[in-house]
N, C-alpha and C positions, 0 to 999 in steps of 0.2 A: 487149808485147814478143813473145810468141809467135806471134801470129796474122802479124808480119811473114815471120817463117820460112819458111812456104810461098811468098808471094810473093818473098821472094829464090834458092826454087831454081829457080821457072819462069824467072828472070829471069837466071841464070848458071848452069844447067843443064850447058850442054857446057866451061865454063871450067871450073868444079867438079870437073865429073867426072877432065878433065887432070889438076888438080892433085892429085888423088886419084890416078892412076895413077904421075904424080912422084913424091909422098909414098913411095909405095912401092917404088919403083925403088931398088936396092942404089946404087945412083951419087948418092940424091936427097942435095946440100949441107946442110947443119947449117941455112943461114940459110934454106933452103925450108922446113924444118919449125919454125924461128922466128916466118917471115913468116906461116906458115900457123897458128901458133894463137893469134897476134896478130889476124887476121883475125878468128877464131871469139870469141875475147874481144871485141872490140869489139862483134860482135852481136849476143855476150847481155849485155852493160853496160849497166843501166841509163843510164848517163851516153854522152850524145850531144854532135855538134856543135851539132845542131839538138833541143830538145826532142819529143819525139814526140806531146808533150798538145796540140801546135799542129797544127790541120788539114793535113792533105795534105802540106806540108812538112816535117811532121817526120819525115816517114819517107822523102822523100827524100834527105836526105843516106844514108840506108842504101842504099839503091837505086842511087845514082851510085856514092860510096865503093868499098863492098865489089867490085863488080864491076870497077874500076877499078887496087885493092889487087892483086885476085886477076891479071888480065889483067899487072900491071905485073912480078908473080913469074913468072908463065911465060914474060915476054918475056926473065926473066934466067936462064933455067934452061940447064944446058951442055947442048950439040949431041946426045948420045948421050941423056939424058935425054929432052928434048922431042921427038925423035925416036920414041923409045919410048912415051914418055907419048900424042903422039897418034895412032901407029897402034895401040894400046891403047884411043882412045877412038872411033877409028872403027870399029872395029871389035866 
């Protein structure tokens, strides 16, 4: 379970970080900080879509999911928000 961690933040690196800037944004919605520790449970849940004791595929459903999850919250984030969030993360 843990050795995936590293490989999920080289893997959603700059999404992360957004959501991380959201998260804390005085404007971030109730259902952003929902979506986002719904996320973080699913990671460290032992229980998968896909088992993990099974080669290489089991830790792609982590690999797809999570970044997918993550990408789908920032595409709902309000204007002033994501605005925020990522000249916050380009910067």
């Amino acid at each position: 379970m843990w050795k995936r961690l590293p490989l999920l933040w080289t893997v959603l690196r700059g999404d992360a970080r957004q959501l991380w800037f959201a998260l804390r944004h005085p404007a971030a919605p109730r259902w952003l900080k929902v979506g986002s520790v719904l996320i973080v449970l699913y990671v460290l849940s032992p229980i998968d879509l896909i088992p993990d004791f099974i080669p290489f595929v089991g830790f792609m459903d982590d690999i797809v999911l999570v970044p997918l999850a993550i990408r789908w919250l920032l595409k709902r984030l309000p204007p002033e928000v994501a605005q925020a969030a990522a000249s916050r993360r380009a910067g």
